[in-house]
PADO-33971 format. One record per residue (C-alpha): residue number from 1; residue in one letter; x, y, z. Coordinates in pm, whole numbers, padded with zeros to 5 digits, always signed. Example, Ala and Ser with C-alpha at 12.3 -4.5 7.8 and 13.67 -1.06 7.14 Angstrom:
BEGIN
1	a	+01230	-00450	+00780
2	s	+01367	-00106	+00714
***
This chain:
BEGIN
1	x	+00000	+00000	+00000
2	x	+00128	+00347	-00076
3	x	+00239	+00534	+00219
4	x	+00015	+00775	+00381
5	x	-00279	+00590	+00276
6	x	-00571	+00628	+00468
7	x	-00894	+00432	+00475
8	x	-01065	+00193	+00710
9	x	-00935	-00215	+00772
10	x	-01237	-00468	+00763
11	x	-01237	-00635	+01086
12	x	-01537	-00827	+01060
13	x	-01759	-00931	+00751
14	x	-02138	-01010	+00903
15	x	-02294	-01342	+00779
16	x	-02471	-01296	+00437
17	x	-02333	-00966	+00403
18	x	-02305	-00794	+00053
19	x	-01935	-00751	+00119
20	x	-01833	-01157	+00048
21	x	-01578	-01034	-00209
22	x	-01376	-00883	+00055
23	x	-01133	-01014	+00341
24	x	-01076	-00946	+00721
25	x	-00753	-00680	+00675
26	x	-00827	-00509	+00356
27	x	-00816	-00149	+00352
28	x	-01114	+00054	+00224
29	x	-00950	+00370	+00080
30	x	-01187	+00515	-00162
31	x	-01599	+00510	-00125
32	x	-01849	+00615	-00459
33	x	-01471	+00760	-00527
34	x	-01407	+00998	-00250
35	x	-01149	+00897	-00024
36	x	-01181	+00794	+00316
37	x	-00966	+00929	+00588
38	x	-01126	+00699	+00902
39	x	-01406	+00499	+01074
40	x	-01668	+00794	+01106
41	x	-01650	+00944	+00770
42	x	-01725	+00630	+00635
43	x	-02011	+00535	+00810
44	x	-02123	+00869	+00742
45	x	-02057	+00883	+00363
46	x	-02265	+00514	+00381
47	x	-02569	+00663	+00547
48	x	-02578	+00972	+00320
49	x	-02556	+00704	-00005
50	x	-02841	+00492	+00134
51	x	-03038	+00810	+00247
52	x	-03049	+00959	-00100
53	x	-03159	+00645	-00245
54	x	-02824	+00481	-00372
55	x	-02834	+00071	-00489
56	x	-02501	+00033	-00528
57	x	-02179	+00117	-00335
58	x	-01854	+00130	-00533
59	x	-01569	+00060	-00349
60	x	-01130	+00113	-00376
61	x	-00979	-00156	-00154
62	x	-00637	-00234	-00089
63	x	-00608	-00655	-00032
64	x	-00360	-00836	+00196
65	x	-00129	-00838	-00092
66	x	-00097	-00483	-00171
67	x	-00337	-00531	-00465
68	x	-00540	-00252	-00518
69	x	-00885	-00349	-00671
70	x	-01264	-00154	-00738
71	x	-01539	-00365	-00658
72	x	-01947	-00254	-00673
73	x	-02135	-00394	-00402
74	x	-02505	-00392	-00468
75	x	-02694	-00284	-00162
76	x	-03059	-00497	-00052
***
């Protein structure tokens, strides 16, 4: 990972959750392309995305092995 990243680590990945393409340790850097700098912007940037009526989430995320990859995760 490029230093001075910043973004939030998955710690836990809830049972049927739409996040299955993702590990315990990756890094969440980016969210619907704006870049997350910790824990409480992102949850915040989520709740604005659901409350205007977003399906989708699309997501920059930084794997265990430095790979950096863009996944879409559709929202119920």
């Amino acid at each position: 990972m490029p230093k001075n990243t910043t973004g939030v680590v998955i710690t836990e990945i809830s049972e049927g959750s739409p996040l299955m393409f993702v590990s315990i340790n990756d890094v969440i850097v980016e969210l619907q392309k704006k870049k997350i700098v910790n824990s409480t912007q992102f949850s915040n940037l989520v709740k604005e995305i659901i409350s205007k009526g977003a399906k989708t989430l699309y997501l920059a995320i930084y794997n265990s092995s430095n790979q950096r990859s863009y996944i879409t995760v559709k929202l119920k």
